[in-house]
HTML snippet that shows the backbone in 3Dmol.js (N, CA, C, O; Angstrom):
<script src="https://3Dmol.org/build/3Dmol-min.js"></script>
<div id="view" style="width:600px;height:400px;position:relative"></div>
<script>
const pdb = `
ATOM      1  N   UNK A   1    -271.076  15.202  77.736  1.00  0.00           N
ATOM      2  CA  UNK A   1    -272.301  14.422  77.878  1.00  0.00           C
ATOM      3  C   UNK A   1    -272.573  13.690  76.571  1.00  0.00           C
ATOM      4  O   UNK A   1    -272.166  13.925  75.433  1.00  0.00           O
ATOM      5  N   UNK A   2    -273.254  12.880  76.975  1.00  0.00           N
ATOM      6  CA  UNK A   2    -273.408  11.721  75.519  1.00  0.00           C
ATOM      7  C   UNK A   2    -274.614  11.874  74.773  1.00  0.00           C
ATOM      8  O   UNK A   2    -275.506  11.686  75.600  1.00  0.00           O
ATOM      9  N   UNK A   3    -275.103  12.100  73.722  1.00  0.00           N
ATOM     10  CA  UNK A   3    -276.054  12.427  72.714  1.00  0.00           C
ATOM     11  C   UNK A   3    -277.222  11.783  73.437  1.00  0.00           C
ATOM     12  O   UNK A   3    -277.276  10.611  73.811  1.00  0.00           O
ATOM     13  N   UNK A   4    -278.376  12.948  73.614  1.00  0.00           N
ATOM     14  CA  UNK A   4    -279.657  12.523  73.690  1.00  0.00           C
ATOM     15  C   UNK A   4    -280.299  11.140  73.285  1.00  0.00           C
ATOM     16  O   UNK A   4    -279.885  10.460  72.346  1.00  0.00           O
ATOM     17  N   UNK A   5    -281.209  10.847  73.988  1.00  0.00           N
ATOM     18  CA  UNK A   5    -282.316   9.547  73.883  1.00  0.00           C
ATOM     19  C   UNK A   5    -283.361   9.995  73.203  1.00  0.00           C
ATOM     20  O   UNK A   5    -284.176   9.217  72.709  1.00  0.00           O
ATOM     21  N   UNK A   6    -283.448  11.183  73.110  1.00  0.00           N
ATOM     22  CA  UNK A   6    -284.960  11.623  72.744  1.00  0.00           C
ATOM     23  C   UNK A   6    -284.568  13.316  72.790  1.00  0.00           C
ATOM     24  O   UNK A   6    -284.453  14.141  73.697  1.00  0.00           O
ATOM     25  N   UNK A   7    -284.455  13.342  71.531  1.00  0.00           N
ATOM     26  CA  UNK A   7    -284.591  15.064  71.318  1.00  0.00           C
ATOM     27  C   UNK A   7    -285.883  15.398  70.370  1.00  0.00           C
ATOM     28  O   UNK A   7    -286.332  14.802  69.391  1.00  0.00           O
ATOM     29  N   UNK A   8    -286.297  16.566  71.035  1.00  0.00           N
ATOM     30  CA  UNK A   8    -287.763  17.055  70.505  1.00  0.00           C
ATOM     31  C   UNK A   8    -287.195  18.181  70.226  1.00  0.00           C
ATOM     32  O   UNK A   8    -286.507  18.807  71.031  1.00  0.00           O
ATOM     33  N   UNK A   9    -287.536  18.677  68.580  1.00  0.00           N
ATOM     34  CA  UNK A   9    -287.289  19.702  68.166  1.00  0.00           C
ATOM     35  C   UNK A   9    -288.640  20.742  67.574  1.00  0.00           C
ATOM     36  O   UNK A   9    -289.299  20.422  66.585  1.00  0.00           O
ATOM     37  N   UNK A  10    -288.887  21.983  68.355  1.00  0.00           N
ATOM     38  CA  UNK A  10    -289.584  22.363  67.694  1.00  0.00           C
ATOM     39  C   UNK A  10    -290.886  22.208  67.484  1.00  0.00           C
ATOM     40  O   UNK A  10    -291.496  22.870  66.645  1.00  0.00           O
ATOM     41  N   UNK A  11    -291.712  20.837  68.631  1.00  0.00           N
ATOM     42  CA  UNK A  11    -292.636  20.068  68.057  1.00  0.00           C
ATOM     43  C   UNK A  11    -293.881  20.909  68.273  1.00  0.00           C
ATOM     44  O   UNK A  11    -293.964  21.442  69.380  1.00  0.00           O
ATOM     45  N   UNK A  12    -294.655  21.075  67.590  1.00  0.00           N
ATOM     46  CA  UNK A  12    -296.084  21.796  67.562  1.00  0.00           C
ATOM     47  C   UNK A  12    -296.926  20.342  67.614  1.00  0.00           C
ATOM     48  O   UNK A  12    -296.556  19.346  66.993  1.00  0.00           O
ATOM     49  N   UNK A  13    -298.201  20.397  68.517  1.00  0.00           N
ATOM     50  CA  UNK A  13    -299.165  19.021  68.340  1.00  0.00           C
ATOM     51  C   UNK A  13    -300.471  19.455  69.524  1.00  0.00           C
ATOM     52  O   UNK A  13    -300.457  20.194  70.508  1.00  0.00           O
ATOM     53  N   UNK A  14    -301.409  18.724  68.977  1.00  0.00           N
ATOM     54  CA  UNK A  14    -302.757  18.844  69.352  1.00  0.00           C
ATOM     55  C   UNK A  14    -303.562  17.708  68.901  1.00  0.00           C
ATOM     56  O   UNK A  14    -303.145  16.655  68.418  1.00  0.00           O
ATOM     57  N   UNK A  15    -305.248  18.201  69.210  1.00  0.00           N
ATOM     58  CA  UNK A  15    -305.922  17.245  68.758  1.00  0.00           C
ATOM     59  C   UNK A  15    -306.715  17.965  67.195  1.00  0.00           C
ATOM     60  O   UNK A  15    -306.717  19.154  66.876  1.00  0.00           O
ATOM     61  N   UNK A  16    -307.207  17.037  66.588  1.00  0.00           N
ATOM     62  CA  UNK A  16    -307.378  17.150  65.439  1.00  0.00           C
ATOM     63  C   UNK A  16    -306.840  18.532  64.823  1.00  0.00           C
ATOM     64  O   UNK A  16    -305.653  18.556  64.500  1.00  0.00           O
ATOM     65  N   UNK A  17    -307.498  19.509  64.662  1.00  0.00           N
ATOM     66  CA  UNK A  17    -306.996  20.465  63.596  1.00  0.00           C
ATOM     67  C   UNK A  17    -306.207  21.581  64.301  1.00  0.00           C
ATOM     68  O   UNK A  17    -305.594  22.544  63.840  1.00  0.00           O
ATOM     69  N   UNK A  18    -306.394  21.192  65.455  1.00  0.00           N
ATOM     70  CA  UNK A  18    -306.026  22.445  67.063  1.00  0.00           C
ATOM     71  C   UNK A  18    -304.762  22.111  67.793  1.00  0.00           C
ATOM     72  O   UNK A  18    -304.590  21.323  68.722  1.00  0.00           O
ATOM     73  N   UNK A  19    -303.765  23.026  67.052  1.00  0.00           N
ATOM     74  CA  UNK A  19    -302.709  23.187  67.988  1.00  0.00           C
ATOM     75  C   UNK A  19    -302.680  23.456  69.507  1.00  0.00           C
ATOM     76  O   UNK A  19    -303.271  24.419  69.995  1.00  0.00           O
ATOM     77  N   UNK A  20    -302.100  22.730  70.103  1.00  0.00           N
ATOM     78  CA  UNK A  20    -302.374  22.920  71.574  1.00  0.00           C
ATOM     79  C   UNK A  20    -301.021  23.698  72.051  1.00  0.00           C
ATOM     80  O   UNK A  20    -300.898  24.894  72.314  1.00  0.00           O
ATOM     81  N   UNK A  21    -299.856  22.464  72.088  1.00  0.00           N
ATOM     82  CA  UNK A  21    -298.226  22.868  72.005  1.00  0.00           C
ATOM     83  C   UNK A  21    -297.883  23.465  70.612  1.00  0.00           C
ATOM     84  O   UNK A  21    -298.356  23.093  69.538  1.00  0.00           O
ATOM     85  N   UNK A  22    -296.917  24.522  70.830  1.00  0.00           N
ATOM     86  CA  UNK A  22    -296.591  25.138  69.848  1.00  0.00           C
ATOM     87  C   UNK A  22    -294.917  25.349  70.313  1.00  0.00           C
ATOM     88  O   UNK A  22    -294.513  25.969  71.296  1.00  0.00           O
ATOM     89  N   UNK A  23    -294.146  24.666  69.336  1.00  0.00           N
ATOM     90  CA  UNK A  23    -292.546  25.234  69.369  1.00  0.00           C
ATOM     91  C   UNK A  23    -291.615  24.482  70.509  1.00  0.00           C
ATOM     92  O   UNK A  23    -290.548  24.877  70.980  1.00  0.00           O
ATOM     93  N   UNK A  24    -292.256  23.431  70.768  1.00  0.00           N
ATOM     94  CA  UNK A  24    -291.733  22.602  72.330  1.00  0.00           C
ATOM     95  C   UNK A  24    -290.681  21.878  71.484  1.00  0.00           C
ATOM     96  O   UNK A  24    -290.776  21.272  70.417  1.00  0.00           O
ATOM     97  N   UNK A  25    -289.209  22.240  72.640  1.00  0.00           N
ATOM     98  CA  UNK A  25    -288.046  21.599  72.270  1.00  0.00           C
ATOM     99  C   UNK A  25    -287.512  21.041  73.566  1.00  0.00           C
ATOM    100  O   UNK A  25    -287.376  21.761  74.556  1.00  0.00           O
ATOM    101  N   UNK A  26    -287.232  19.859  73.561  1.00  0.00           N
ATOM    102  CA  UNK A  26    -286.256  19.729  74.602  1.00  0.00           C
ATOM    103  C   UNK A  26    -285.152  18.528  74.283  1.00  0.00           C
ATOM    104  O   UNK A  26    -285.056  18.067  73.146  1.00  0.00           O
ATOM    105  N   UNK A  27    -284.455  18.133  75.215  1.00  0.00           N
ATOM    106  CA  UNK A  27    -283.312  16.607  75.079  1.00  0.00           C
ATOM    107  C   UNK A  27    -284.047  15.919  76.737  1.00  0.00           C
ATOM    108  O   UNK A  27    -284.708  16.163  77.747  1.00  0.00           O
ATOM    109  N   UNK A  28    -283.377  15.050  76.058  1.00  0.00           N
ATOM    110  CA  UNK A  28    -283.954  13.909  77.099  1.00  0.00           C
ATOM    111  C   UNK A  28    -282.839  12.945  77.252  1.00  0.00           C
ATOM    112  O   UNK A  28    -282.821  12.145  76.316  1.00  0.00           O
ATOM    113  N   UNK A  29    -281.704  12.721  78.314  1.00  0.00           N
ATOM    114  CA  UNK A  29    -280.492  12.077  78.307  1.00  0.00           C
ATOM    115  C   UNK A  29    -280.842  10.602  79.247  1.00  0.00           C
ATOM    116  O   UNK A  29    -281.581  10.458  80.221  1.00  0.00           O
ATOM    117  N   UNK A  30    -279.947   9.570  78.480  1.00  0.00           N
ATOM    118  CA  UNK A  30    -280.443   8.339  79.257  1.00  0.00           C
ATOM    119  C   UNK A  30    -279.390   8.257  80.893  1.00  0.00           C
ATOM    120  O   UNK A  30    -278.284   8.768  81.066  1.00  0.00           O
ATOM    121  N   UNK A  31    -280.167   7.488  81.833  1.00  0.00           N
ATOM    122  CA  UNK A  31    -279.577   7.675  82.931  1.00  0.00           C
ATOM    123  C   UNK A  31    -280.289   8.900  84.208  1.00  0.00           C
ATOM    124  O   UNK A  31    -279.954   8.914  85.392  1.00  0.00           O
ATOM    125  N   UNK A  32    -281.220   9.755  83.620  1.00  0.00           N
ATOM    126  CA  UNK A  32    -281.413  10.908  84.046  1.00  0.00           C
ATOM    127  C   UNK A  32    -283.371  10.860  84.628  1.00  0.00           C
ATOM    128  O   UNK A  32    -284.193   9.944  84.643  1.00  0.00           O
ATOM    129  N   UNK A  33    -283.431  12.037  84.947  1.00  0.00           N
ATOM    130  CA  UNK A  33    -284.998  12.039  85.161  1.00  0.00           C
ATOM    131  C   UNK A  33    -285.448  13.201  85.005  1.00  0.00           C
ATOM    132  O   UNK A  33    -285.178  14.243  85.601  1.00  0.00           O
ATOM    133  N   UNK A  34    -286.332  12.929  83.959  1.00  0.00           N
ATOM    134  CA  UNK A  34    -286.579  14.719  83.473  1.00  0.00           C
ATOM    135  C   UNK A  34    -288.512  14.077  83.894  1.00  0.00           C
ATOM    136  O   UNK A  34    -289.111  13.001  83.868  1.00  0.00           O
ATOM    137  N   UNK A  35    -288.896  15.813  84.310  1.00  0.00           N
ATOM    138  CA  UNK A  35    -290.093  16.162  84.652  1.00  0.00           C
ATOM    139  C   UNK A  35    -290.623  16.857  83.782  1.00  0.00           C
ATOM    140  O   UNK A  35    -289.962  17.586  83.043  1.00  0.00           O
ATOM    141  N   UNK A  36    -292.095  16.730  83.718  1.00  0.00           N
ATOM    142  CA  UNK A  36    -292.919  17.672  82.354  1.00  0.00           C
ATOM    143  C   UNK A  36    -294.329  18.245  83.797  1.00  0.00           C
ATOM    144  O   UNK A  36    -295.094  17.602  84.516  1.00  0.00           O
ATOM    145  N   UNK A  37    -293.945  20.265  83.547  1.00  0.00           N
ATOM    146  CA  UNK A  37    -294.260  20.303  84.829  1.00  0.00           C
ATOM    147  C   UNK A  37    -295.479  21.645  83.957  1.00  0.00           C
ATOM    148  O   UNK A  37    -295.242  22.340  82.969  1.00  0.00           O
ATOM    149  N   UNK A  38    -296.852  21.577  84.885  1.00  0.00           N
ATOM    150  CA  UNK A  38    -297.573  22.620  83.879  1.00  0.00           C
ATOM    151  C   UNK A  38    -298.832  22.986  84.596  1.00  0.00           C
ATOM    152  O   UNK A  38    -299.123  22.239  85.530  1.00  0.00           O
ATOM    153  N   UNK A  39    -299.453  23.756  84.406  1.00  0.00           N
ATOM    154  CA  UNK A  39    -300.676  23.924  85.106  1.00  0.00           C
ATOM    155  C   UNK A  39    -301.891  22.977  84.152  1.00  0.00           C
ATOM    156  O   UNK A  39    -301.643  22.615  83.002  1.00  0.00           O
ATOM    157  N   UNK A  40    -302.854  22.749  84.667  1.00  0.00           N
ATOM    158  CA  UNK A  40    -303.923  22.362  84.008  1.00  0.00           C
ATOM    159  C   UNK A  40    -304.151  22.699  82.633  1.00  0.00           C
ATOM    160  O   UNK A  40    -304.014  23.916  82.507  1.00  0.00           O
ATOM    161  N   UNK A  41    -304.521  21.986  81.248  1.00  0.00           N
ATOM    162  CA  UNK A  41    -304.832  22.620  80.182  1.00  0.00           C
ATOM    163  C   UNK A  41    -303.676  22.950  79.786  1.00  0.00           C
ATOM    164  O   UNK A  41    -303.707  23.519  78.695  1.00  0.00           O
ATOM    165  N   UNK A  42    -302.433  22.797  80.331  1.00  0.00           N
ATOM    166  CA  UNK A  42    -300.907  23.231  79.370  1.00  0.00           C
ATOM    167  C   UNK A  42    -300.506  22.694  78.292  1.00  0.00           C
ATOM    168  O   UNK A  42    -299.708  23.245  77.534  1.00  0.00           O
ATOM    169  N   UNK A  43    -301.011  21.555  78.097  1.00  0.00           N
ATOM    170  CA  UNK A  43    -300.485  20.620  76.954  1.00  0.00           C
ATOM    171  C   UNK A  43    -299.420  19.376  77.291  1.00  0.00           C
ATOM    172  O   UNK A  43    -298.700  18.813  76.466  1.00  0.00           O
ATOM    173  N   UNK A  44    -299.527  19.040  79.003  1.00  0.00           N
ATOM    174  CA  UNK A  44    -298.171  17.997  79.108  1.00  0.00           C
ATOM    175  C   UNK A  44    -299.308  16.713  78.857  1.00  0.00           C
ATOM    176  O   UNK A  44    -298.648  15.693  78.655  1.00  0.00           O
ATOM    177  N   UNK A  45    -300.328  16.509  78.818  1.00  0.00           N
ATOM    178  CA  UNK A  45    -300.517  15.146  77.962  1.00  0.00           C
ATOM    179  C   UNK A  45    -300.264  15.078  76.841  1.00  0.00           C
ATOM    180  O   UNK A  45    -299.292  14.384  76.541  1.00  0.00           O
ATOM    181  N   UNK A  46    -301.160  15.886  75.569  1.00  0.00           N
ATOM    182  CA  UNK A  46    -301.039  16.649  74.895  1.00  0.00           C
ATOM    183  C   UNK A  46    -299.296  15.838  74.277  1.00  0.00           C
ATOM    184  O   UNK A  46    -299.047  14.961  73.450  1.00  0.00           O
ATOM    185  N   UNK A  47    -298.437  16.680  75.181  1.00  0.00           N
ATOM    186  CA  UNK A  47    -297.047  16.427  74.283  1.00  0.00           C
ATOM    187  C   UNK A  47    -296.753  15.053  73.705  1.00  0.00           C
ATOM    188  O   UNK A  47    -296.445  14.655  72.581  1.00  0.00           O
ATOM    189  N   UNK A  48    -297.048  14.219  75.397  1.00  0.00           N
ATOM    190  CA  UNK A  48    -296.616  12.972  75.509  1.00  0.00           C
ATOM    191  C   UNK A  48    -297.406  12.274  74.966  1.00  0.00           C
ATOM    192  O   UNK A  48    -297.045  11.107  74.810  1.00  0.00           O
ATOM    193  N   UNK A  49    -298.401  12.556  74.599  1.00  0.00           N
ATOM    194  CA  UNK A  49    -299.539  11.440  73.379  1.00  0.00           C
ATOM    195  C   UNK A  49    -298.933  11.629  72.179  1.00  0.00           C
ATOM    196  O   UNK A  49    -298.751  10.603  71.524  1.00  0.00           O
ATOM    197  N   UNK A  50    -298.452  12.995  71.557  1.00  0.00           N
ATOM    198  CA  UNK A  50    -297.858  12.911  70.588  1.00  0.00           C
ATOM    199  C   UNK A  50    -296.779  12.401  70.222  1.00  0.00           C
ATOM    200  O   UNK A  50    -296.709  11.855  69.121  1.00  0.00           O
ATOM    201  N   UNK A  51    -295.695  12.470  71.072  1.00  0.00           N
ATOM    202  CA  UNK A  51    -294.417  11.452  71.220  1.00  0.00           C
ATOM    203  C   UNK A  51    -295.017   9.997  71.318  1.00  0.00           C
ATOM    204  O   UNK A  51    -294.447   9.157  70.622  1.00  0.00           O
ATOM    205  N   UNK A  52    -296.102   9.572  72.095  1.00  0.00           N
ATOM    206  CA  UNK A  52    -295.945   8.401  71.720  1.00  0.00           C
ATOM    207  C   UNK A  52    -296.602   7.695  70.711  1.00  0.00           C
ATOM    208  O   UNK A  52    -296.552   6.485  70.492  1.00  0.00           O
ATOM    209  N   UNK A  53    -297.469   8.903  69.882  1.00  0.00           N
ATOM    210  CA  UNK A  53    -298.126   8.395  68.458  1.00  0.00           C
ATOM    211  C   UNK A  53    -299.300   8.752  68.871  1.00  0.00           C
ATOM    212  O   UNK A  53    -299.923   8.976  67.833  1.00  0.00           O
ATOM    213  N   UNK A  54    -300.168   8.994  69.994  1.00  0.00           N
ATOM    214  CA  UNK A  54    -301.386   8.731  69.877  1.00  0.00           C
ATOM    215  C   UNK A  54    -302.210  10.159  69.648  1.00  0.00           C
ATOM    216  O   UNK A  54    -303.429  10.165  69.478  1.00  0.00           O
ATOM    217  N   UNK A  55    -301.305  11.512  69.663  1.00  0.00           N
ATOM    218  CA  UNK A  55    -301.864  12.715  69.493  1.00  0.00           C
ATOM    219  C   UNK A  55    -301.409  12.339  68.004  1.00  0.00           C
ATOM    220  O   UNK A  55    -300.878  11.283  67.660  1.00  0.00           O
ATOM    221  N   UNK A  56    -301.773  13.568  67.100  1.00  0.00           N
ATOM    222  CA  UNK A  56    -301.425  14.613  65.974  1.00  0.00           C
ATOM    223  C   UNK A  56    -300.156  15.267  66.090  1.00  0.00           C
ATOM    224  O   UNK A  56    -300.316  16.170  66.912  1.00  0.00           O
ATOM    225  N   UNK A  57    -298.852  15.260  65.633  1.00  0.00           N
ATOM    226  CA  UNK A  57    -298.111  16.616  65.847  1.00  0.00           C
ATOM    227  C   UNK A  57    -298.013  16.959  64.729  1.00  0.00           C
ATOM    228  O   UNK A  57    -297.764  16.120  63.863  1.00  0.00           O
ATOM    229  N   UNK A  58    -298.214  18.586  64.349  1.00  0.00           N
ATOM    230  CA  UNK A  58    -297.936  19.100  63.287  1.00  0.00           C
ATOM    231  C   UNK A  58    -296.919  19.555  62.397  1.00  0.00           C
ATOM    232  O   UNK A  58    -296.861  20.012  61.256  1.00  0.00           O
ATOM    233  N   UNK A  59    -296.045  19.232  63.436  1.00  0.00           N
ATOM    234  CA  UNK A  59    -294.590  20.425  62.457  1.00  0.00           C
ATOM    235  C   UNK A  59    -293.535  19.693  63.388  1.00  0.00           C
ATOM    236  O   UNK A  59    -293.837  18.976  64.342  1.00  0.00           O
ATOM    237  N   UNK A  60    -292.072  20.028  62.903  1.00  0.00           N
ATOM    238  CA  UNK A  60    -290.783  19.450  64.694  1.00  0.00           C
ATOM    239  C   UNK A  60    -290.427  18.288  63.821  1.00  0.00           C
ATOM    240  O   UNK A  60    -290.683  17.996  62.653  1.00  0.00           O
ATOM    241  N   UNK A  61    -289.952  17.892  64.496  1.00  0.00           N
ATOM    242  CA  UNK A  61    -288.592  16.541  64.716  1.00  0.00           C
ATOM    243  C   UNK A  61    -288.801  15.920  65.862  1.00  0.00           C
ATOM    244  O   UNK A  61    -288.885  16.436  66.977  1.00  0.00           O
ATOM    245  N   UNK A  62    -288.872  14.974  65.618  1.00  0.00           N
ATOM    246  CA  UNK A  62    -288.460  13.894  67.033  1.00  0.00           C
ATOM    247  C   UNK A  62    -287.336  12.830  66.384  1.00  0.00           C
ATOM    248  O   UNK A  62    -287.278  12.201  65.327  1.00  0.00           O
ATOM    249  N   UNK A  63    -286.485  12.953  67.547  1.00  0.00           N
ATOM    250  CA  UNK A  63    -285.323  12.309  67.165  1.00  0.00           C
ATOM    251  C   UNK A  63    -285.148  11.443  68.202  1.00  0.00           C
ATOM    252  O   UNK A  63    -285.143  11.750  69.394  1.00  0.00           O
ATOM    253  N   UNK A  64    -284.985  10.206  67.668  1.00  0.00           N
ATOM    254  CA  UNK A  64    -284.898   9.064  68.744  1.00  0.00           C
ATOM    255  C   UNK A  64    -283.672   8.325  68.564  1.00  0.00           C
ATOM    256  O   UNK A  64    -283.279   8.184  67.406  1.00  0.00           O
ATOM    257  N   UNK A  65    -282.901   7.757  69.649  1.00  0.00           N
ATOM    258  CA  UNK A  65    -281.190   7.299  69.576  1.00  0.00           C
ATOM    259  C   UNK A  65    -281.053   7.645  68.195  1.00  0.00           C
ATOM    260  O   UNK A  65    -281.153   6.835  67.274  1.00  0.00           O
ATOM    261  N   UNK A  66    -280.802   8.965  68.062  1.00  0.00           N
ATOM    262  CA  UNK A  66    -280.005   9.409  66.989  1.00  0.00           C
ATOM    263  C   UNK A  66    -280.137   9.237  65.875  1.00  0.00           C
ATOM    264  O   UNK A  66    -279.151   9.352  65.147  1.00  0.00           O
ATOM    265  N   UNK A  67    -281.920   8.760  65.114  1.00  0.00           N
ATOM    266  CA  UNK A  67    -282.119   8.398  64.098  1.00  0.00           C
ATOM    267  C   UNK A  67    -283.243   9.760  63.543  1.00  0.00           C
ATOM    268  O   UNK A  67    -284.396   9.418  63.806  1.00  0.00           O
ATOM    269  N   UNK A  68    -283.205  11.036  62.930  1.00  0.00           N
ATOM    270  CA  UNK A  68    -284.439  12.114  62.893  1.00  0.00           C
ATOM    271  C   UNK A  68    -285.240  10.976  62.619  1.00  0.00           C
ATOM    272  O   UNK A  68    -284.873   9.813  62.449  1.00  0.00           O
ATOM    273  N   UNK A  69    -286.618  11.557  62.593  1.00  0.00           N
ATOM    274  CA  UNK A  69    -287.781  11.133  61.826  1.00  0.00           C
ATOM    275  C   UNK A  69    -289.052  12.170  62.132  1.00  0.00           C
ATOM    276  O   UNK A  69    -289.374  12.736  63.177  1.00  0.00           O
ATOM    277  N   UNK A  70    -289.635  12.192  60.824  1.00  0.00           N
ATOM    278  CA  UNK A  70    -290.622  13.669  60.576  1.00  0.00           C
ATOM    279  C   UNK A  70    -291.877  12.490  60.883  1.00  0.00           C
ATOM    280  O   UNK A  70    -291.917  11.366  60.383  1.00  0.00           O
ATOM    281  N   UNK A  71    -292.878  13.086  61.850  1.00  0.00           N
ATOM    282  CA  UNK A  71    -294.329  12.429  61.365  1.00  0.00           C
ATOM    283  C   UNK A  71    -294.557  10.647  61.234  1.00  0.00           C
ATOM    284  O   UNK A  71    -294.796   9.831  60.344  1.00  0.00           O
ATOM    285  N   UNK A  72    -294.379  10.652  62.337  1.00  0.00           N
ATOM    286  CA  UNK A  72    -294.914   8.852  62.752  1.00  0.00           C
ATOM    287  C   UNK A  72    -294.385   7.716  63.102  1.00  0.00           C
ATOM    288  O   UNK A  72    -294.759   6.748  63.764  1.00  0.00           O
ATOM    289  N   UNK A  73    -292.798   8.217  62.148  1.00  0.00           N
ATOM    290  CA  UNK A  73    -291.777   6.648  62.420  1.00  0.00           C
ATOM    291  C   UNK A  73    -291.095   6.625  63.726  1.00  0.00           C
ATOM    292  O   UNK A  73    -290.551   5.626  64.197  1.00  0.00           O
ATOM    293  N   UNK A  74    -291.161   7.902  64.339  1.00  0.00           N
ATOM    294  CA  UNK A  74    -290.705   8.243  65.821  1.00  0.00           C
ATOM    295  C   UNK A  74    -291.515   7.288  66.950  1.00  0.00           C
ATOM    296  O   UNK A  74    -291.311   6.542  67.907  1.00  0.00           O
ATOM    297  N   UNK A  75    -292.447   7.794  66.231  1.00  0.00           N
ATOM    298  CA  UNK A  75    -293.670   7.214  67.282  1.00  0.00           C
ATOM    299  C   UNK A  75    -293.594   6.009  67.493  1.00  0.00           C
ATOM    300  O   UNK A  75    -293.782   5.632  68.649  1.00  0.00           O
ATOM    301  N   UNK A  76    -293.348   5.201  66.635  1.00  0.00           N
ATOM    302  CA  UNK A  76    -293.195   3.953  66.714  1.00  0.00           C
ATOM    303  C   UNK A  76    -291.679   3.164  67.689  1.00  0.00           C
ATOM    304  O   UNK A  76    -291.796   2.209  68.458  1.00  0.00           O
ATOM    305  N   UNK A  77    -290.818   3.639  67.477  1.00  0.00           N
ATOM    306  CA  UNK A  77    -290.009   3.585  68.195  1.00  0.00           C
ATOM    307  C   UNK A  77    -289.833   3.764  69.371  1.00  0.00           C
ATOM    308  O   UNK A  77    -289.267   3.012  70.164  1.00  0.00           O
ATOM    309  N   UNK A  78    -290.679   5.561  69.705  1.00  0.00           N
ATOM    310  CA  UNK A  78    -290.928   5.278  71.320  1.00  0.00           C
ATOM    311  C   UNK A  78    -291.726   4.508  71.920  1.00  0.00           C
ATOM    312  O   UNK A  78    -291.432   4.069  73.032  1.00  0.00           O
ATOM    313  N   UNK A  79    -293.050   4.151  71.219  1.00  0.00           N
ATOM    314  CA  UNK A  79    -293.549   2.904  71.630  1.00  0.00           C
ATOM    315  C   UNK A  79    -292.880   1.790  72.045  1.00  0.00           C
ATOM    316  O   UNK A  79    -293.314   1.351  73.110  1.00  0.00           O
ATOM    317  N   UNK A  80    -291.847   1.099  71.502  1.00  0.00           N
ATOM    318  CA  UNK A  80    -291.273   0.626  71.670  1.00  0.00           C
ATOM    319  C   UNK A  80    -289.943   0.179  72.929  1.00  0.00           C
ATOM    320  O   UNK A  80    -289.476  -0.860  73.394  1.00  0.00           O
ATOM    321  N   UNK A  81    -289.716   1.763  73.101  1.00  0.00           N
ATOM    322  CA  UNK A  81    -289.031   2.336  73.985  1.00  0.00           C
ATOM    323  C   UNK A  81    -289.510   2.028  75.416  1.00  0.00           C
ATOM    324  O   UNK A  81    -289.139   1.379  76.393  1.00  0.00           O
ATOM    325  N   UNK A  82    -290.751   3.005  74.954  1.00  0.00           N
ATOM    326  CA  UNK A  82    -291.590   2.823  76.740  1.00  0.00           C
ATOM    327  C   UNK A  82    -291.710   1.299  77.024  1.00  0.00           C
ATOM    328  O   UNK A  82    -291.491   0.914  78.173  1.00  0.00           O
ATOM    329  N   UNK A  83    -292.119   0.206  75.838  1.00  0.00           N
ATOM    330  CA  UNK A  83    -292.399  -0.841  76.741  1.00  0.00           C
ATOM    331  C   UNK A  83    -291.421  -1.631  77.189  1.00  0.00           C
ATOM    332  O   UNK A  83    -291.549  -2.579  77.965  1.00  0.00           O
ATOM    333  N   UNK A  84    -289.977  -1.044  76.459  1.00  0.00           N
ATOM    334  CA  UNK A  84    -289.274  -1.998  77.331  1.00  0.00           C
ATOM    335  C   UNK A  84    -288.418  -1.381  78.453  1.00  0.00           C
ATOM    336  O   UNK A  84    -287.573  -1.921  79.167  1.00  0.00           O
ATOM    337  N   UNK A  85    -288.846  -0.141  78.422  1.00  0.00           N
ATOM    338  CA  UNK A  85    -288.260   0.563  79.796  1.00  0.00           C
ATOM    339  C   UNK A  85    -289.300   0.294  81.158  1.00  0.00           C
ATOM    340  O   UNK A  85    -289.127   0.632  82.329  1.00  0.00           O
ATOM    341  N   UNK A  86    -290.416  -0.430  80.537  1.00  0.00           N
ATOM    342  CA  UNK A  86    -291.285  -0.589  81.946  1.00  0.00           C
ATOM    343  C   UNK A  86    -291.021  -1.538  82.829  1.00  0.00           C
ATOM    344  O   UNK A  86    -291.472  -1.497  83.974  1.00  0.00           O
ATOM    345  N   UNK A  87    -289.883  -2.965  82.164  1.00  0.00           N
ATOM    346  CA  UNK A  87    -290.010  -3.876  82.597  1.00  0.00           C
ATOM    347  C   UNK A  87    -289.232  -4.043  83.663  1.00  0.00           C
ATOM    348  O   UNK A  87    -289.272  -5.098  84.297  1.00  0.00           O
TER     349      UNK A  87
END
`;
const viewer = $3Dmol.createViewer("view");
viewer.addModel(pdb, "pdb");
viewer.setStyle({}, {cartoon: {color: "spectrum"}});
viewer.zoomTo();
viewer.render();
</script>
């Protein structure tokens, strides 16, 4: 299989000072369809605000086509990502 689109390592994130997710890892392969599946209050917005910049994450890696980045420059990229995967 061919190197992840989006690997989350580890990522802890919440809103302001309050960890919500704690220790969330996964890969994310292009071509594929991955689900984020949870009861109420689990943290699957939560994650995905933080991947896309608009939560806090505290701690982790997000690694995007194969470039790490700690704390923000990720974010920007998946921004990027999502809007041109919408079209």
């Amino acid at each position: 299989m061919s190197a992840p689109v989006l690997e989350l390592v580890d990522l802890t994130a919440g809103y302001g000072d309050n960890p919500i997710v704690r220790g969330f890892s996964a890969r994310l392969y292009a071509g594929t369809i991955t689900t984020l599946i949870g009861g109420n209050g689990a943290g699957k917005s939560t994650l995905l605000r933080a991947i896309y910049g608009a939560n806090r994450w505290f701690s982790g890696q997000i690694v995007f086509a194969g470039r790490g980045n700690v704390f923000g420059a990720a974010s920007a990229s998946c921004r990027k990502a999502a809007a041109i995967s919408r079209r």
